[in-house]
C-alpha positions as CSV (number, residue, x, y, z in Angstrom):
1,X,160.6,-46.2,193.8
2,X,160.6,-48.9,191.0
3,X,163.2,-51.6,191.3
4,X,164.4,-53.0,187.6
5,X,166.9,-56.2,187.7
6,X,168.6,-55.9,184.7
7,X,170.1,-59.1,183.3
8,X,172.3,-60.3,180.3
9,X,171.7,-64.1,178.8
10,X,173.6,-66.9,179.0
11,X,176.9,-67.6,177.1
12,X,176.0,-68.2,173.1
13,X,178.4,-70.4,170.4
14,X,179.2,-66.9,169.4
15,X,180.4,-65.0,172.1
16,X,182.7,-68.3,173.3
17,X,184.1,-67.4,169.4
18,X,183.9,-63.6,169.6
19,X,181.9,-63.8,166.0
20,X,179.1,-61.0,165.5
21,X,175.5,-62.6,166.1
22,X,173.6,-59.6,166.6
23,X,170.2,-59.9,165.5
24,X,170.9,-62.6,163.2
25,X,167.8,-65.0,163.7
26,X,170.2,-68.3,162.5
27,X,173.0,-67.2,165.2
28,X,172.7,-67.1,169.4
29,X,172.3,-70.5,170.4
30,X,173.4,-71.0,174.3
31,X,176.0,-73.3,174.8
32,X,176.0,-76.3,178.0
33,X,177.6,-73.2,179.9
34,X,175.3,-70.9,178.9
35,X,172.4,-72.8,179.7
36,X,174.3,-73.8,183.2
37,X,174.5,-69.8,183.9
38,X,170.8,-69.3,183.0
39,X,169.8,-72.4,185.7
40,X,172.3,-70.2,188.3
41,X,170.5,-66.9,187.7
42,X,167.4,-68.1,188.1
43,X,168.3,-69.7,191.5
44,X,169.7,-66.5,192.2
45,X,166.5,-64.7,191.0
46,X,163.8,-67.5,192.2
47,X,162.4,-65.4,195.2
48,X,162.6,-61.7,193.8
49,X,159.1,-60.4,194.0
50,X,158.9,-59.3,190.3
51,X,156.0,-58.0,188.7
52,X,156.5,-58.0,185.2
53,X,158.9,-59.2,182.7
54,X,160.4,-57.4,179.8
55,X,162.5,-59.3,177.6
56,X,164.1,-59.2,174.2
57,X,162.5,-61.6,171.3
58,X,166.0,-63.0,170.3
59,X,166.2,-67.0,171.0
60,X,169.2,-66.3,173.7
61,X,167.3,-64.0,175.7
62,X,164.0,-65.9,175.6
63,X,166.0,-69.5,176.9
64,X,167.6,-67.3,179.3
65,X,164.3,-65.7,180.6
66,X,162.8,-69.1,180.8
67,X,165.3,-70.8,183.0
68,X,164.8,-67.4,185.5
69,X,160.7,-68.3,185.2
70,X,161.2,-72.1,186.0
71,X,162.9,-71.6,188.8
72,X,160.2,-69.7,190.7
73,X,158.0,-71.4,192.9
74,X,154.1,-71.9,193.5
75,X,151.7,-71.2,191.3
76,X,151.9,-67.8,190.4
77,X,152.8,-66.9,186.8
78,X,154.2,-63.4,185.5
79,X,153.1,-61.2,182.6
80,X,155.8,-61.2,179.8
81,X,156.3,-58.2,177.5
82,X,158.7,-59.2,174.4
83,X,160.0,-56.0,173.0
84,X,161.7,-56.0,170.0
85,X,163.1,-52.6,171.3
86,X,165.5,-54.3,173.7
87,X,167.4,-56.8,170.4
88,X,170.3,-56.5,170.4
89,X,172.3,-54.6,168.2
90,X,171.5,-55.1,164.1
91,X,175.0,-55.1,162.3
92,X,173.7,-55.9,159.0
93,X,176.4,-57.2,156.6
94,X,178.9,-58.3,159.4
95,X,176.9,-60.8,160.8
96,X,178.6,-63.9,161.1
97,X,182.3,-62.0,161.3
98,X,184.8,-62.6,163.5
99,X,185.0,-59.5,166.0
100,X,188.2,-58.5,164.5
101,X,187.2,-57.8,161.8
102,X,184.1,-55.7,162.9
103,X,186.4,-54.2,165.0
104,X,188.8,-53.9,161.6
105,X,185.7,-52.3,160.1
106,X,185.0,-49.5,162.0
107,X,185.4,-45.8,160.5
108,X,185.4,-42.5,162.6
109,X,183.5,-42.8,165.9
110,X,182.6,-46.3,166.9
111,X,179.5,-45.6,168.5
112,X,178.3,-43.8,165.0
113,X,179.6,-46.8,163.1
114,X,176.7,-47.9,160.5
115,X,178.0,-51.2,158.7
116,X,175.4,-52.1,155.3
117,X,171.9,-52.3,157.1
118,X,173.0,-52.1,159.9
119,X,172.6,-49.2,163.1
120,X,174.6,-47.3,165.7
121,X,175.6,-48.4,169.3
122,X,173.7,-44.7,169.2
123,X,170.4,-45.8,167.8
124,X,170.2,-49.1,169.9
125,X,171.2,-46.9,172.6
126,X,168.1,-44.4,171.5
127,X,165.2,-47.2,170.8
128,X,166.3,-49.1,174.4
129,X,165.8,-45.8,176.5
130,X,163.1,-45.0,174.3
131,X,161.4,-48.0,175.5
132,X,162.4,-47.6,179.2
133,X,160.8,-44.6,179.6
134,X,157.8,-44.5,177.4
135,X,156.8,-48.2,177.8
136,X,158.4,-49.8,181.0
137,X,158.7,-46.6,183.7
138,X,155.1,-46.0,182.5
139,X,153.5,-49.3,183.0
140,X,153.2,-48.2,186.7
141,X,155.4,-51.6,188.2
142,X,157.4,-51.4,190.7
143,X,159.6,-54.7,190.7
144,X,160.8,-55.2,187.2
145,X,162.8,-58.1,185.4
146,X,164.4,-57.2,182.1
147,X,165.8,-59.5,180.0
148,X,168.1,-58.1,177.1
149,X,172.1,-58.5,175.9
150,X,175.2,-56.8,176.3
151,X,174.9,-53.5,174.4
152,X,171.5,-53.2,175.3
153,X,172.4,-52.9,178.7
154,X,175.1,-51.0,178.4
155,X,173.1,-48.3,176.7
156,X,170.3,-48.5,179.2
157,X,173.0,-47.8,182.2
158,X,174.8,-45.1,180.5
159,X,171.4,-43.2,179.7
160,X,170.3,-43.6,183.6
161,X,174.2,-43.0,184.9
162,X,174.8,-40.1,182.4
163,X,177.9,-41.4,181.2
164,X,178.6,-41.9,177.1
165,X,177.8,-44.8,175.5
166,X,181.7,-44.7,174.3
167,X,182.6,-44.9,178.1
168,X,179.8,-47.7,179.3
169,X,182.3,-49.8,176.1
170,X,185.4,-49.1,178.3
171,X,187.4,-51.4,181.2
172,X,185.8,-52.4,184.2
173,X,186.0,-49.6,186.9
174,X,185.4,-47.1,184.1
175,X,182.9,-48.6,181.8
176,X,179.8,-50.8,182.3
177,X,181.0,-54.5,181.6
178,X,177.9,-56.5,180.7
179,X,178.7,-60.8,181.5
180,X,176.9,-63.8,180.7
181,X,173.7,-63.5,182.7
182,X,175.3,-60.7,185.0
183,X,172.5,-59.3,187.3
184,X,172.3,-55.3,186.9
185,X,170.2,-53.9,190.0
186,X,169.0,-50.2,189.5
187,X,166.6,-48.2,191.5
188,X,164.8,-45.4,189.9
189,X,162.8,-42.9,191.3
190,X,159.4,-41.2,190.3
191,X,160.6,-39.0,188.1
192,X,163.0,-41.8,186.0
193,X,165.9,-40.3,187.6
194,X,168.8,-42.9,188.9
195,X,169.0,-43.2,192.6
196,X,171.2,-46.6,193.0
197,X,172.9,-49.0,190.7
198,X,175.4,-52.0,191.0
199,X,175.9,-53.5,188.0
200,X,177.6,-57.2,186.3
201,X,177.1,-59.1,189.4
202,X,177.9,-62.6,188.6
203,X,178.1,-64.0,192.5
204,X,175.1,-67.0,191.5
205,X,178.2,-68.3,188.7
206,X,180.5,-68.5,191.5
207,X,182.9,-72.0,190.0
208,X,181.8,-71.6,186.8
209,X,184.4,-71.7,184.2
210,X,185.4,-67.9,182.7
211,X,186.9,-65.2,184.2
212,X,184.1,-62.7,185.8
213,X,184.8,-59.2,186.3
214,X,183.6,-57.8,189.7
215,X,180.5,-56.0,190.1
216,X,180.4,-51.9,190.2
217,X,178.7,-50.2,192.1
218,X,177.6,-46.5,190.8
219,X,178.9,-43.4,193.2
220,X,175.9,-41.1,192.6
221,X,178.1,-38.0,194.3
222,X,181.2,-38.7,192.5
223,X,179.4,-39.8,189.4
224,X,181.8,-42.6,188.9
225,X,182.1,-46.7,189.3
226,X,183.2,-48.3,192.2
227,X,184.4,-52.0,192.1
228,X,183.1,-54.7,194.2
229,X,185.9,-57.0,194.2
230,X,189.7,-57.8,192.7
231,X,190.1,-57.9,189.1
232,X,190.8,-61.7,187.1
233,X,193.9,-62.6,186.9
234,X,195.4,-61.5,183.7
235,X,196.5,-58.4,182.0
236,X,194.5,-55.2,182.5
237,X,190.2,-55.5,181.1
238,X,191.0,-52.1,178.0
239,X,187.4,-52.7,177.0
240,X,185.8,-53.9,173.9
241,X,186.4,-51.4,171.2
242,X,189.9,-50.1,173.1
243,X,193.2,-52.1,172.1
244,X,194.8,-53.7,174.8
């Protein structure tokens, strides 16, 4: 069985403004929070017995990745894989837009969406899994640290769950809600198939300003998400590209 932890970085300037960073290489910077959440996770993470490291090359995730390596103690260092397969998504012309008007932007089926040199939540979907399986699944580890970003992740869990990549975008309890440095565990077997996952655990921010969404954890039977706690206060989570 091969464990992968699955994380998200830190809180950026842009996701405290909800404005498109993407893979904009002047965009992404962690805020104090953000670093704050990164100094948590790796607490959180310090005694995991990883044996490898996958992370994305974009500034956020690498600061994020390093706080989780600082953390560990003794001696021992990991080997670090940067893929440029697990960026996040490139939105071309709308980088540096608010998020309603990406949102504002989008024609026909969101997850198809190709703004001017930009991809798909399809193709990022494609390339990540891509990479799981022919790079990461083969590398013959079995305790795995991945470092990545929100739609990355998403993408990743919906290809192991089997659910669409429009549904891993949708509310908490139905979709796969990705927070600032949220822990995703998953355990795969020796075939790649999924045999557990709970996802956006966020228990290592515990007093930390923002309002978390409870982990899920993934009924394999029933082939749906199960929370693991009460909901923020506030009106119901519609998802990202869902109007509340």
């Amino acid at each position: 069985m091969i464990r992968i932890t699955l994380v998200r970085h830190g809180e950026t300037y842009q996701n405290r403004h909800h404005v498109v960073q993407g893979q904009d290489p002047t965009w992404g910077r962690l805020t104090a929070l953000g670093v704050r959440q990164a100094q948590l996770l790796g607490r959180a993470l310090a005694d995991e017995p990883f044996d490898m490291v996958y992370c994305s090359t974009l500034e956020r995730a690498v600061l994020t990745m390093s706080q989780v390596l600082i953390a560990r103690p003794g001696e021992r260092t990991l080997p670090i894989r940067f893929a440029e397969a697990l960026r996040e998504i490139n939105l071309g012309s709308l980088h540096g837009a608010p998020h309603t008007e990406w949102k504002a932007s989008v024609t026909g089926d969101p997850m198809t969406y190709k703004p001017h040199g930009g991809e798909s939540w399809l193709e990022v979907q494609r390339r990540a899994t891509d990479y799981l399986h022919g790079v990461v699944l083969a590398n013959g580890d079995r305790n795995i640290l991945i470092v990545a970003h929100g739609g990355v992740n998403r993408g990743l869990i919906a290809s192991l769950t089997g659910i669409s990549m429009a549904q891993s975008w949708q509310g908490a309890g139905v979709g796969a809600p990705q927070d600032n440095t949220c822990v995703n565990r998953l355990e795969i077997g020796s075939a790649g198939q999924l045999i557990a996952a709970e996802i956006n655990d966020t228990a290592h921010l515990d007093g930390e300003p923002g309002d978390y969404r409870p982990a899920q954890r993934w009924n394999l039977a029933q082939r749906r998400w199960e929370l693991l706690g009460p909901m923020p206060d506030g009106p119901p989570d519609p998802g990202f590209f869902v109007q509340a």
